[in-house]
N, C-alpha and C positions, 0 to 999 in steps of 0.2 A: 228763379231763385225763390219768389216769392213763392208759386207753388206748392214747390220742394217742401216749406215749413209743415204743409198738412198732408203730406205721405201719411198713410198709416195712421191717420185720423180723421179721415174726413167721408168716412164712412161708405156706403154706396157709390156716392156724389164723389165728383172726378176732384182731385185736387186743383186748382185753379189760383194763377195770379193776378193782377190786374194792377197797372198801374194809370195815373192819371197825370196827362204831361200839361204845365200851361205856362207858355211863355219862354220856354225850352228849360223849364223845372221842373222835378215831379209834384206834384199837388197833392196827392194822394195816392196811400197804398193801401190793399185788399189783399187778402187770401181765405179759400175756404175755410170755412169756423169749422170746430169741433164737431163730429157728425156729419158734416154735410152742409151744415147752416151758422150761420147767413155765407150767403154765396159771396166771393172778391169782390164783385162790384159795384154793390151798394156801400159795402166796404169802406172801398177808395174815394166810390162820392161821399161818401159822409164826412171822410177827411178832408175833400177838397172845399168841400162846401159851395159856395156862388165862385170858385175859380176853376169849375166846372164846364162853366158855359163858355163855351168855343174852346174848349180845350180838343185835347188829342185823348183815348184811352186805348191802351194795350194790354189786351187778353188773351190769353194763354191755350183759350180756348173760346166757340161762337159762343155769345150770350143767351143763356135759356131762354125759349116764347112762351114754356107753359104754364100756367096756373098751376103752381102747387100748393105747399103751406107756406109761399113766398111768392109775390109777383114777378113777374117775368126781369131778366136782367137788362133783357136789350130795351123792354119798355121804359125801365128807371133810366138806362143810359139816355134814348129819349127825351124824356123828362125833366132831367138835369142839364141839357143844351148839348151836349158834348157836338162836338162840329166832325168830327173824323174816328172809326172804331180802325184797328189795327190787329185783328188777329190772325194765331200759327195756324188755327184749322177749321172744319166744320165739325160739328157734335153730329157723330154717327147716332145719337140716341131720339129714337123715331118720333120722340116729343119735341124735338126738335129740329134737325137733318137738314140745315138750310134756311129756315124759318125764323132764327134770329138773325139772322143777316138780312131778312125782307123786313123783317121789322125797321131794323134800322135805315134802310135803302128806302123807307117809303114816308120815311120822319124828315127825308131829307139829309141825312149825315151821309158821307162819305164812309163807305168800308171796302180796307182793303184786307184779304184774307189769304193765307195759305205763307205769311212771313214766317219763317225758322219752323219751318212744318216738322221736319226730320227732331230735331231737336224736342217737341213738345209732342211727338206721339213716343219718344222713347218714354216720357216722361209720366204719361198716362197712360203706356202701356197695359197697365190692369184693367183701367176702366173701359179703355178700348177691346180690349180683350173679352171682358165677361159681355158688352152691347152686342157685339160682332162675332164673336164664337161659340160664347154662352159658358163661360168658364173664366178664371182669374190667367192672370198673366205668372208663370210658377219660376221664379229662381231659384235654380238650386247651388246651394253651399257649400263646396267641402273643405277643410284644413287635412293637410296632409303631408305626409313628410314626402322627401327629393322621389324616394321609390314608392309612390303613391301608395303609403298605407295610412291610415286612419285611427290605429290603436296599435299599442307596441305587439297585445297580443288577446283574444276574442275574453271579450266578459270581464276587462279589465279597463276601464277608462284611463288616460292620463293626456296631459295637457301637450301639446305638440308644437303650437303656432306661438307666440311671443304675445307681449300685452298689447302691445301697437293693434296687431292683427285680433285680438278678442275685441278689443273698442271699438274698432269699425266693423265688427258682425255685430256687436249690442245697438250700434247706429245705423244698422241693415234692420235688425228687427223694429227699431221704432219707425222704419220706414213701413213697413209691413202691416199687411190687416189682418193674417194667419202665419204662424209659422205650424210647420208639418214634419214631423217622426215618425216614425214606426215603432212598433208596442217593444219590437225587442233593442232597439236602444234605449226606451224608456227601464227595461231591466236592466239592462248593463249598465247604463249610467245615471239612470235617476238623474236625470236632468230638471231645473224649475222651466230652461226659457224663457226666460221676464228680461226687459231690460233693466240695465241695474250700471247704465250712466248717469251721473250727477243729475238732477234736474230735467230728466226726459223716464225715472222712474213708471210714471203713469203712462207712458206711451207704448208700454208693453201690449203687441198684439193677442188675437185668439189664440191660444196651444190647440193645437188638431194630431188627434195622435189615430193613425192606422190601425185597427184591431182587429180584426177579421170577428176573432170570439170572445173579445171583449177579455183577454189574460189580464190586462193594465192589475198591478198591484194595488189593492186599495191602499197600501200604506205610502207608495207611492208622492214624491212631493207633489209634484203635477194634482192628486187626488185631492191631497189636502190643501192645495191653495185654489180648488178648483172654486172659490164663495169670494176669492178674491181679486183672481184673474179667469176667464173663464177655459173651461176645457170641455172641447167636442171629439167624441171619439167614432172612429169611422168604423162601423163595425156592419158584419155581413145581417138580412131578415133570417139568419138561422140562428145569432146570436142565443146562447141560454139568459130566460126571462129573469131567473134570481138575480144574476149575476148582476143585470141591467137595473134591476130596480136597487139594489145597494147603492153601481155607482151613480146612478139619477140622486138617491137619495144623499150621496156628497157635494152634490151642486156638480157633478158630469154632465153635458147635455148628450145625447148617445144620436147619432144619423143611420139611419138604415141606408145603408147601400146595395147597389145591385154584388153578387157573387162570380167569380173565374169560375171556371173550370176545375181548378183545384179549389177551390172555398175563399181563395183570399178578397179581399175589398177591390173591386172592379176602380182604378185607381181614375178612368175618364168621367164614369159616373161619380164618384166623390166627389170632383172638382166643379163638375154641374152642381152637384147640390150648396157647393161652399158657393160660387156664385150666384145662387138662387137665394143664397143669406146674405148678399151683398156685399164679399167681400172679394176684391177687386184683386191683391198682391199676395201670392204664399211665398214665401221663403221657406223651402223645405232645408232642414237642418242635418238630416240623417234617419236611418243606416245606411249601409252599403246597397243592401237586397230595394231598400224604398229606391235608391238613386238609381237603381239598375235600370228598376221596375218601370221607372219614370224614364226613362232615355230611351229604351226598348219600345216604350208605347210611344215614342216622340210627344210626350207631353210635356218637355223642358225647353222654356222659351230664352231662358238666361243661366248662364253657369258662372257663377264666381268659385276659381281652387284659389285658397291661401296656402301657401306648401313653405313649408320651414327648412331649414337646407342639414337636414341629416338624413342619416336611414335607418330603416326599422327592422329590416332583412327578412328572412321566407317567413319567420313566427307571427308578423306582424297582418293585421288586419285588412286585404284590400278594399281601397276606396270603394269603388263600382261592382264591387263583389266577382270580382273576375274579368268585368267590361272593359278593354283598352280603355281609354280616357281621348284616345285617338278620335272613336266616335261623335268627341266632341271637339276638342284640337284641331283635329286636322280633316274634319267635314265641312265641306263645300254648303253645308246648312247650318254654320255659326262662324260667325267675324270676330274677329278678337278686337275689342271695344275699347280697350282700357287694360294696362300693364304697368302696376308702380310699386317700390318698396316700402316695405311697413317695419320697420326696425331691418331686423334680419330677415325676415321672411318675406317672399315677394306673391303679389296677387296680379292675376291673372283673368280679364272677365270678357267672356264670351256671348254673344247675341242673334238669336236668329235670325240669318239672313234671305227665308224665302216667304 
């Protein structure tokens, strides 16, 4: 739980909880700071203070060994007496891989590791993901009515899913370090992307918008709030240089990416380079042709449909741009995770299972 708070904030650096038990109390809690820093577990010591020693501490994840702009965690745990570490796994990250568990084993403190493992690699999914793959962990989004359409009819935005089910996608995106569209929902619906729940305002991740030749409209909201929130646009080394220097010159950041066949943005190299900028979680939000594009190249490792219970009939827009939905539903390479009502409309969310 404590974790969960730095979703979508905590930069690179895994989100991480830590609590500190003594006397069968907590003493202290920790979660990833802003960015990345301060890590949980100086955290929790801080709050527990001298009721530290000989306690218990539960970590979400192994405690970092290495020198960075922060001393190592398992050293501080160390250092504070803690008598027993407790964590769900080990840090596949090569600076570490094992080595804050010999820290602690060689201090003398008991640890034990690998408790609610299932549970905290769902949870760090992304981070595990971009160490180990070299690429983010990508959920895809869609709202859609009972016959899987997405717009009543093309080039026409309207609102499908209930309010219930908008608040928990604006609580999807602050979980989020990217969210990702394609240039032609950015025309059809001029979308901002931000989150825009009470008090979680600032936890609006990156906007990433697919462009091949950089069309995005400068007038575009996305453009103009690009100095406020930021917007990276994924576009092919043939992009035209005008084009590119306008939107640079609106606070766009522009990524060269590699080129298909057809010219579009090579969507597995995109996601290298968004993890090469450390961002760990996309939530892709739309079109149809992105979601296709992503499920074709098996590069969707989570599927949330929010589906509203009417129909849109043959005018209406399909979700997957003509892809059964089946390839997700009912393949043998996603488990259905989680299924609950949100007013009237019910969510559905699927996870990969290989």
């Amino acid at each position: 739980m404590l974790g969960r708070r730095a979703m979508g904030a905590s930069g690179e650096n895994p989100a991480v909880g830590c609590v500190i038990v003594a006397g069968g109390y907590p003493a202290g809690l920790g979660w990833t700071g802003e960015g990345g820093r301060p890590h949980a577990e100086p955290l929790a010591l801080a709050m527990a203070g001298a009721a530290a020693r000989g306690a218990t501490a539960y970590v979400s994840l192994e405690p970092c060994a290495h020198h960075g702009r922060t001393p190592p965690c398992a050293e501080a745990l160390a250092k504070a007496g803690v008598a027993r570490v407790v964590t769900a796994m080990e840090d596949p990250d090569p600076r570490v891989s094992g080595r804050g568990h010999a820290i602690l084993r060689a201090a003398g403190i008991t640890v034990e590791a690998g408790v609610l493992a299932d549970e905290a690699r769902r949870d760090l999914a992304g981070f595990l993901s971009r160490i180990t793959a070299g690429r983010p962990h990508v959920m895809l989004k869609l709202a859609m009515s009972r016959d899987g359409m997405i717009a009543a009819e093309r080039g026409r935005p309207n609102a499908i899913t209930g309010g219930v089910s908008r608040a928990r996608v604006h609580l999807m995106r602050a979980r989020a370090d990217a969210i990702m569209v394609g240039v032609s929902t950015v025309v059809a619906d001029d979308p901002l992307l931000t989150c825009r729940l009470p008090g979680l305002e600032q936890r609006s991740p990156v906007r990433v918008v697919s462009d091949s030749r950089l069309s995005i409209p400068l007038s575009s909201r996305l453009i103009a709030t690009a100095g406020e929130v930021p917007v990276w646009l994924l576009a092919t080394v043939a992009a035209p240089g005008e084009r590119a220097s306008a939107l640079a010159a609106a606070g766009a950041q522009i990524i060269a990416c590699k080129a298909t066949g057809d010219g579009k943005v090579d969507l597995a190299d995109a996601l290298h380079q968004l993890a090469a900028r450390g961002i760990n979680r996309v939530m892709v939000e739309g079109g149809a042709h992105l979601a296709r594009a992503l499920i074709a190249a098996d590069l969707v490792d989570e599927a949330v449909f929010l589906t509203a219970p009417l129909d849109l009939g043959e005018g209406g827009l399909p979700a997957l741009a003509g892809l059964d939905r089946a390839r997700v539903t009912a393949s043998p390479d996603f488990t259905l995770v989680d299924e609950e009502k949100l007013g009237a409309d019910t969510l559905k969310a699927y996870e990969r299972s290989r």
